[in-house]
C-alpha positions in Angstrom: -0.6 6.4 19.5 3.1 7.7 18.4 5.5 5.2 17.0 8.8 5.1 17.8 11.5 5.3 15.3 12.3 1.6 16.6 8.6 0.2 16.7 7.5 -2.3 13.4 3.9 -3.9 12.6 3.7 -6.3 10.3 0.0 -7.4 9.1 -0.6 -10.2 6.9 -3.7 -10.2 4.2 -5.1 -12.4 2.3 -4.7 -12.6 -0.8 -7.9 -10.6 -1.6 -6.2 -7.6 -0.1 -7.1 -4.2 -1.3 -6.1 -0.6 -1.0 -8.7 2.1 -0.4 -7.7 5.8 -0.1 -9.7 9.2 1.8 -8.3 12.3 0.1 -11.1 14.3 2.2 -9.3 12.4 5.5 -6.0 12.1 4.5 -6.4 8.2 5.0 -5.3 4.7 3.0 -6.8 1.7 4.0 -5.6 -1.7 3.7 -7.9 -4.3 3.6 -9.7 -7.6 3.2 -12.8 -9.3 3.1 -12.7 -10.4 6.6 -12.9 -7.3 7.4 -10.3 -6.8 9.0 -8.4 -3.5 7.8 -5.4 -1.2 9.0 -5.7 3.0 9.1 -2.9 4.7 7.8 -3.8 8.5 8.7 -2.4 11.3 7.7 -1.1 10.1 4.3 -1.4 13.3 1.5 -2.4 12.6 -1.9 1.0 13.9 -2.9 2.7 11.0 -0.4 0.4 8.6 -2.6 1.5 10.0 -6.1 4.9 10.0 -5.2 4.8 6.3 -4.1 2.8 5.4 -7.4 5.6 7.1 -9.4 8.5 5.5 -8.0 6.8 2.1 -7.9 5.8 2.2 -11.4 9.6 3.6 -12.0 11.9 1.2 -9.7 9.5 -1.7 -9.3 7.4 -2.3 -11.6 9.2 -1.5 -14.7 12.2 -3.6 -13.2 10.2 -6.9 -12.8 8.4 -6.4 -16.2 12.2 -6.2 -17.8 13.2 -9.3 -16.0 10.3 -11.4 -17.3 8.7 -11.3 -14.3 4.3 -11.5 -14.8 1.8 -11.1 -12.3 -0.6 -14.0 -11.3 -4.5 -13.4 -12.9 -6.5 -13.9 -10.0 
């Protein structure tokens, strides 16, 4: 199925949501317990390392500055 430029899905997790990811398929996978889980294909390794850099850089870093902390679960 081809999206179209105008065509959003939003999914909502639990909270016990996790990220798997396929190098040898080129795939992330978000998931949860349920099993319930959404393919993402054709996602390079380099499209994941460039994600993780600016998210460390822009997000990450920002919220730590402002105080923010994440939640132990």
């Amino acid at each position: 199925m081809a999206l179209q430029a105008e065509t959003t899905y939003d999914y909502t997790f639990g909270h016990d949501a996790y990220l798997h990811y396929c190098s040898e398929h080129d795939v992330l996978r978000v998931a949860d317990r349920s099993g319930d889980s959404v393919l993402l294909s054709n996602i390079t390794e380099k499209q994941i390392d460039t994600f993780i850099k600016f998210y460390n850089e822009y997000v990450k870093n920002t919220e730590e500055e402002a105080g923010f902390e994440y939640a132990e679960e």
